[in-house]
Residue, then its C-alpha position, 0 to 999 in steps of 0.5 A: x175138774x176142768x173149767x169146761x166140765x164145770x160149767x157143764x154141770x147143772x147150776x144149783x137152783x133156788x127151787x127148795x128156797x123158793x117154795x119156803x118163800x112162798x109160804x111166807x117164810x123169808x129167813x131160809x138158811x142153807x147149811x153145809x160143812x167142810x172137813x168132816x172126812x179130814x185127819x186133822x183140824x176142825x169141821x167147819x159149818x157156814x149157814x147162808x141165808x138169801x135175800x128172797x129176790x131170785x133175780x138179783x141171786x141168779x145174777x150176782x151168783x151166777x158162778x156159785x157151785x158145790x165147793x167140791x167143783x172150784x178151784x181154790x182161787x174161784x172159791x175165793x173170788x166168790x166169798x166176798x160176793x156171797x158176804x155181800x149178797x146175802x141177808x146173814x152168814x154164820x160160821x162155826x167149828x167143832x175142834x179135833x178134841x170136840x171129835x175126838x170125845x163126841x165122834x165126827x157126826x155129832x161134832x159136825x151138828x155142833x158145828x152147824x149148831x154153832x153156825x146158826x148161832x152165829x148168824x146175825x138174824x133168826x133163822x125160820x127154816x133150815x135146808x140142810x146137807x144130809x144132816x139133820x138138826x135138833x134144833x126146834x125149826x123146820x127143816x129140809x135134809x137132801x142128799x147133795x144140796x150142795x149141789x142142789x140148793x143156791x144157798x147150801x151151795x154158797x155156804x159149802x164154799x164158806x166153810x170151804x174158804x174159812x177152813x183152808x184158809x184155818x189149815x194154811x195158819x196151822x201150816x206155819x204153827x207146825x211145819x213140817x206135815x203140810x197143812x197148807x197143801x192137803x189141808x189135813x185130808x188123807x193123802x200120801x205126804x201127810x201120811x209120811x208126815x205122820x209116820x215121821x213126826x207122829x200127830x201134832x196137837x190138832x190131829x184128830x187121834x180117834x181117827x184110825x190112820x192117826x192113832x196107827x200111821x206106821x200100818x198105813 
């Protein structure tokens, strides 16, 4: 997407964190995944929780969006930001294995279990994208928050940063199916790959374009 559009589109507010805030509740994390329509590699989760201080959130991520409209190299250039403003970050994975046996939807719960549990402070209330949770906290599930809400905008690019930077090292541990490129989602080369040396150990092989790549 061009830079132009980008900044076109609306700018993910703090409006649902706000509101949690005013009712005393100080530790809202944002939760958001990457990965979960790939063919290879884990989903990757990041839980985000801010500092409740709306002026220094609209200055120092200014330039936050739903990872899906960054580049790459903007992504990157606002991790370290975001590490540094916010009040806790936790990451977690579901491996290809744990997909394949439980199913991509509850291995991305997992996942997004295992980022709260990674977070160095409790959370108290959970703004989530499209998932719900069974975790004993209330909790708020928009369609597109990542789009919407600044902290689950800010850890969609979390988990977007961590898992490509994952894929880019699988690219060196089995060369030749372009991990570093498409980073495991379905595009034409990785389906050539397959068809040329069948799926390699962190293919998700309950995935239909993986178990029969020769019909694609």
């Amino acid at each position: 997407m061009p830079a132009r559009s980008r900044r076109s589109l609306p700018r993910p507010t703090l409006a649902e964190e706000s509101a949690f805030w005013r009712r005393g509740c100080q530790n809202v994390a944002g939760l958001d995944e990457a990965g979960r329509g790939a063919w290879a590699g884990p989903v990757v989760a990041a839980a985000v929780i801010l500092p409740p201080d709306p002026g220094i959130l609209r200055r120092r991520l200014a330039e936050v969006r739903d990872s899906k409209a960054l580049t790459p190299s903007e992504r990157e250039a606002l991790l370290p930001v975001i590490l540094e403003v916010a009040r806790g970050v936790g990451v977690g994975m579901a491996g290809p294995e744990e997909i394949d046996a439980l199913g991509i939807v509850p291995a991305t719960r997992l996942a997004m279990q295992r980022a709260l549990e990674a977070l160095p402070l409790p959370p108290e209330v959970l703004i989530v994208d499209a998932l719900d949770l069974p975790v004993p906290l209330p909790q708020r599930v928009l369609v597109r928050a990542d789009a919407r809400c600044l902290s689950v905008a800010a850890a969609s690019i979390v988990a977007k940063v961590i898992r490509d930077r994952w894929m880019a090292e699988m690219d060196r541990v089995y060369p030749g199916y372009g991990f570093a490129g498409h980073k495991g989602y379905g595009t034409s080369a990785h389906r050539r790959a397959l068809q040329v040396h069948g799926p390699s150990p962190i293919h998700r092989r309950s995935f239909a374009p993986v178990r029969s790549p020769s019909l694609l």
